[in-house]
C-alpha positions in Angstrom: -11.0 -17.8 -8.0 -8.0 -17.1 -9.8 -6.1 -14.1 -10.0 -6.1 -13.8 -13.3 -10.0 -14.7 -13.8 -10.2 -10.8 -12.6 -8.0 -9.4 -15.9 -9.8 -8.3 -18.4 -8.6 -7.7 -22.3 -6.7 -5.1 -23.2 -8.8 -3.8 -26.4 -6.3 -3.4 -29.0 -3.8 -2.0 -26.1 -1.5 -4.7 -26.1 1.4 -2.4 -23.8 3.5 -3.8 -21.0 2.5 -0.6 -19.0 -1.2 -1.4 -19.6 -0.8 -5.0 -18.2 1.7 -4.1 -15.5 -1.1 -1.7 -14.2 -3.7 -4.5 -13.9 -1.6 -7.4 -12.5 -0.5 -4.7 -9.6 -4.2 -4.4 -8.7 -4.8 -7.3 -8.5 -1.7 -8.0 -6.4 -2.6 -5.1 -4.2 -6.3 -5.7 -3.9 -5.5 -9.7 -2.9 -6.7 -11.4 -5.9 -3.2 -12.8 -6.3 -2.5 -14.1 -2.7 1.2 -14.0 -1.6 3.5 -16.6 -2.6 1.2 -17.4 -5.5 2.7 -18.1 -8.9 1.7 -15.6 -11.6 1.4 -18.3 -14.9 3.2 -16.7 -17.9 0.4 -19.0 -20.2 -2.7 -17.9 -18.5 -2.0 -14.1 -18.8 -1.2 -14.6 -22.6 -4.5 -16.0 -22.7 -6.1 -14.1 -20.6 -5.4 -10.7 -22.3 -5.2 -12.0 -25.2 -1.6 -10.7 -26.4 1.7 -12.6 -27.3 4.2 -13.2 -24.5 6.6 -10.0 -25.2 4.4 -7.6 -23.3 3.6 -10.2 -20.7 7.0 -10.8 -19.8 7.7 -7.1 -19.7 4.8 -6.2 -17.3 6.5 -9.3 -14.9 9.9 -7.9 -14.8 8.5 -4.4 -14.4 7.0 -5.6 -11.2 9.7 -7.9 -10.7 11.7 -4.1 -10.0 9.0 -2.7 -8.0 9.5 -5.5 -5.6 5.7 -6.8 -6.1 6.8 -10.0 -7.4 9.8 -12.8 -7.0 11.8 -14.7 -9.5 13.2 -18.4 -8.2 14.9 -19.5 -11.2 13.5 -22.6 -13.1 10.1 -22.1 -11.5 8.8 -18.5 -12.5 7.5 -15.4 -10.9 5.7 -15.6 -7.4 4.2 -12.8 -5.5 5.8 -11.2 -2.9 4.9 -13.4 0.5 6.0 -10.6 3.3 7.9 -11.7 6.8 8.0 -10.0 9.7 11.2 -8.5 9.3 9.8 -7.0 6.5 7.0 -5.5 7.8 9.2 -4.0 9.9 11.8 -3.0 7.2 8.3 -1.2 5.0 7.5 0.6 7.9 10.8 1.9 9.3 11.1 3.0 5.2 7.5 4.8 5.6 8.1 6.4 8.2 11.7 8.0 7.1 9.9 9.4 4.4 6.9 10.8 6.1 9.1 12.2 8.6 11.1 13.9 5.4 8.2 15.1 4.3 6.1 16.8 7.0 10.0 18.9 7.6 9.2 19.9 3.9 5.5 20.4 4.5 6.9 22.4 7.5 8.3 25.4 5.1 5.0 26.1 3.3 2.9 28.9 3.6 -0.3 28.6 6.0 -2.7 28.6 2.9 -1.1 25.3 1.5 -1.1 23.6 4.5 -4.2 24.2 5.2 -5.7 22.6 1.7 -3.7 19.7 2.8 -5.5 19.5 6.1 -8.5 19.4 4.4 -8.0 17.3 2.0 -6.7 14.7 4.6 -10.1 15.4 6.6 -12.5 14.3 3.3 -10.1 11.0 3.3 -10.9 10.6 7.0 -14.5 11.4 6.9 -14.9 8.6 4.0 -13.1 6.0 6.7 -15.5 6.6 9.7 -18.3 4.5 8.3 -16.0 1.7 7.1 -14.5 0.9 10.5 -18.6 0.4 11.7 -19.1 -2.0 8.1 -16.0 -3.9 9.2 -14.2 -3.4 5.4 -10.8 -4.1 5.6 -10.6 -3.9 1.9 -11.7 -0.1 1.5 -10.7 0.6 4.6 -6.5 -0.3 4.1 -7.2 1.7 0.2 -8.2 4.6 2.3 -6.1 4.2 5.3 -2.5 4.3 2.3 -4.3 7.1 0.2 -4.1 9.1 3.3 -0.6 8.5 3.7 0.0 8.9 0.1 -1.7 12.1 -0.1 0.3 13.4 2.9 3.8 12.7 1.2 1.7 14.2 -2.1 1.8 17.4 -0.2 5.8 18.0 0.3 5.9 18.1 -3.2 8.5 15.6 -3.5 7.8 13.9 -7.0 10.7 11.0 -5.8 9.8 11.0 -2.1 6.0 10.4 -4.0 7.4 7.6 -6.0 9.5 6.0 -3.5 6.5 6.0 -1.2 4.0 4.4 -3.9 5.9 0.9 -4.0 5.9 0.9 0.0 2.3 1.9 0.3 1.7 -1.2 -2.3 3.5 -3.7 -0.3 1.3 -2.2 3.0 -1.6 -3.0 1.4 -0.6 -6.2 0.4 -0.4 -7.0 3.9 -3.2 -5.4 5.3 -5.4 -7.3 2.6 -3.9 -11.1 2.9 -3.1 -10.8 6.6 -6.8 -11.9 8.3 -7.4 -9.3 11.5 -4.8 -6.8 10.2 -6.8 -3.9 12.2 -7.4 -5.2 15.5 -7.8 -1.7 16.6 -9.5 -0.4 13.6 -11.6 2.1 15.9 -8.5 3.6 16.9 -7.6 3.8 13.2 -9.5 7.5 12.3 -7.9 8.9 15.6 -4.4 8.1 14.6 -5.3 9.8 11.6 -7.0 12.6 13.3 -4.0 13.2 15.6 -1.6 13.5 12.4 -3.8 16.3 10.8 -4.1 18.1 14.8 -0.1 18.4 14.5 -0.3 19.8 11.2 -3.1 22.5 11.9 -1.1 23.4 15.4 2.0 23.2 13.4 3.5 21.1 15.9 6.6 19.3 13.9 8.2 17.4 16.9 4.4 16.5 17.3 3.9 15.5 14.1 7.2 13.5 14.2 6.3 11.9 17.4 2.8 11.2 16.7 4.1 9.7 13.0 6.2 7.2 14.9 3.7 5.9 17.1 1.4 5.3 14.3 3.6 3.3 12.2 4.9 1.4 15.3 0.8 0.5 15.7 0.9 -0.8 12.5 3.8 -3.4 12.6 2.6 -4.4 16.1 -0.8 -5.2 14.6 0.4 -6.5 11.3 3.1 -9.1 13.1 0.1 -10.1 15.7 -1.9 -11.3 12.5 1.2 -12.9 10.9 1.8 -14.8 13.6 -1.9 -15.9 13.9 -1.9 -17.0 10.8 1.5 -18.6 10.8 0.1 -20.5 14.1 -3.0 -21.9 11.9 -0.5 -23.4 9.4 1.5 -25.0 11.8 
């Protein structure tokens, strides 16, 4: 199916924002596979609004990194490399290191609505892992890192992170076998929120870095599977 064949109209709504918002998910949720072009034509069509707003939404995700211009041929999605799944992650975890030092200077009541919060996420993942869906599974696994940047309070460290967590997912999704070690998934998790509830920072830094180093060594195993299948 089409990545497009998923859009729906926008109802009198004709805004660049509006269409920016539903091309992301379906970037983000694999509908658009990487490297695929996005047609100008068929999204005019599609949503049923003239090509100003169209081209807006592209070059607004064009700027979030989501999608590629190559000059004379139009705008691709974003096909990630291996060096750039490690250059996503190295940038995740800067900033989840950044904030757990904020999260680190709040009072014991705040930290511990964040602890909870993280533990409904987790809860919610358990069962996935067991139905084998990757799909819900990677939303979850990115809204409990978002959530834990959420928490520092950092409205740029927030936005900065969003546009990574995208191009995570967009990996996760496209890359067949991206959680080879999904049961170990919930314990990573787990052992983030036991450094926050011990209040162990070097712990939480430590334990930070090892998750995101499981990550790209799981997510270049499944590029290089699938690179192996092409070749």
């Amino acid at each position: 199916m089409a990545g497009e064949d998923g859009l729906s109209a926008l109802e009198g709504r004709p805004t660049s924002v509006l269409i920016a918002d539903q091309l992301r998910e379906r970037i983000i949720d694999g509908s658009f596979r990487p490297g695929e072009q996005i047609r100008e034509a068929a999204l005019v069509d599609k949503l049923r609004v003239s090509r100003g707003p169209v081209r807006e939404a592209l070059q607004r995700l064009s700027q979030e990194g989501l999608l590629v211009s190559h000059r004379n041929r139009g705008m691709f999605v974003l096909e990630l490399e291996i060096t750039d799944i490690e250059e996503i992650y190295a940038a995740r975890q800067a900033i989840e290191i950044g904030a757990a030092a904020a999260i680190s200077k709040q009072d014991r009541p705040t930290i511990e609505k964040t602890v909870k919060s993280l533990e409904k996420i987790i809860a919610r993942m358990e069962p996935l892992v067991e139905q084998r869906d990757w799909l819900r599974l990677a939303e979850l696994d990115l809204s409990f890192h978002m959530a834990f940047v959420a928490s520092a309070g950092n409205s740029r460290l927030s936005k900065i992170y969003s546009t990574l967590a995208a191009e995570s997912r967009i990996c996760i999704v496209n890359l067949e076998g991206s959680y080879p070690h999904a049961e170990a998934l919930v314990a990573e998790h787990q052992a983030l929120i036991d450094q926050l509830v011990a209040a162990d920072w070097p712990g939480l830094e430590t334990a930070i870095a090892a998750h995101m180093a499981a990550g790209v060594t799981d997510l270049r195993a499944s590029l290089l599977a699938r690179d192996s299948t092409k070749s």
